[in-house]
C-alpha positions in Angstrom: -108.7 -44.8 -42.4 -106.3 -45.7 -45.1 -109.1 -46.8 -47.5 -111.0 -43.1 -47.0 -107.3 -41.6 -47.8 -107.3 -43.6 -50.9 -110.7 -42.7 -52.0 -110.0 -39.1 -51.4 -106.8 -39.3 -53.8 -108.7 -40.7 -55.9 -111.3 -38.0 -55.8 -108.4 -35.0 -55.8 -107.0 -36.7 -59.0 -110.5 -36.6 -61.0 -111.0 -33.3 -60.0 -107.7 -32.2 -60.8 -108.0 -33.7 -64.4 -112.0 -32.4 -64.7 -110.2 -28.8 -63.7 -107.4 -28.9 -66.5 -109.7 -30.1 -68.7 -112.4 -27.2 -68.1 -109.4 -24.4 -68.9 -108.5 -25.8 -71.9 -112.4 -25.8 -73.0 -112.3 -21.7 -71.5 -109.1 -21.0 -73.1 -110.0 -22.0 -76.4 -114.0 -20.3 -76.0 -112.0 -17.0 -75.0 -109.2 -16.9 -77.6 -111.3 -14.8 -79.9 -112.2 -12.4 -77.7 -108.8 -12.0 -76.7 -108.2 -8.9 -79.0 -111.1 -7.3 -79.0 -110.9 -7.2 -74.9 -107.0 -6.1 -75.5 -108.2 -2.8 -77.6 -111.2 -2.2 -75.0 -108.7 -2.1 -72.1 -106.7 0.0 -74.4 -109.6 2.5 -74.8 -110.2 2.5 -71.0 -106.7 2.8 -70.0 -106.9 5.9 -72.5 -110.3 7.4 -70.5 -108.7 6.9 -67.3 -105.4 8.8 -68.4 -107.4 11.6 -70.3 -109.5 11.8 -66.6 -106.8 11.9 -64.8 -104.5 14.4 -66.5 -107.5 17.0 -68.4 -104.6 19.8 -68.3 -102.3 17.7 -71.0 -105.5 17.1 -73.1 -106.5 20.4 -73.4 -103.1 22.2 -73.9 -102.3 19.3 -76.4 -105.6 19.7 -78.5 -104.4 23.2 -80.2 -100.5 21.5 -80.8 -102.7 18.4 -82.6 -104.7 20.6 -84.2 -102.3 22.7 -85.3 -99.8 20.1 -86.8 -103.0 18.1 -88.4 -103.6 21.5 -90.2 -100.1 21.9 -91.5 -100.7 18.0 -92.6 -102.9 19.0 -94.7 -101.6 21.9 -96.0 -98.1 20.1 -96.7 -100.3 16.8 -98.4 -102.2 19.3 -100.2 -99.2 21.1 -101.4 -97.3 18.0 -102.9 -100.6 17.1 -104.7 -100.8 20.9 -106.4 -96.9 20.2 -107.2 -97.6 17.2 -109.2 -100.4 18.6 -110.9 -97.8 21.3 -112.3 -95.7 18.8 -113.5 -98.2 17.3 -115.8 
């Protein structure tokens, strides 16, 4: 009985070294995925807020709008400004 425990330590200790071994080899084959897969749970933790609150998207979308407009209006204003001082 002894020699079966000793072969079966044996055993667990290969295995435990052939496991540590394999997640090194899958964390280096996933580090360049890892920010791609980052922005794509970014995007669907975005869908799933957007889903789940519709009201907030749709009463935000004129404020957005709105304040994207005077952006462009303010951008566009500074630009005509310094083509007066030429």
């Amino acid at each position: 009985m002894n020699k079966k425990l000793i072969l079966l330590a044996e055993r667990r200790e290969r295995l435990i070294a052939q496991a540590a071994a394999q997640r090194m080899v899958l964390a280096q084959n996933i580090e360049p995925w890892r920010v791609p897969l980052a922005r794509a749970d970014q995007g669907l933790a975005a869908l799933r807020y957007i889903k789940n609150h519709p009201a907030w998207v749709v009463g935000a979308s004129p404020c957005l709008l709105h304040c994207d407009r005077a952006h462009r209006e303010m951008a566009g204003a500074r630009l005509g400004n310094m083509a007066d001082d030429q």
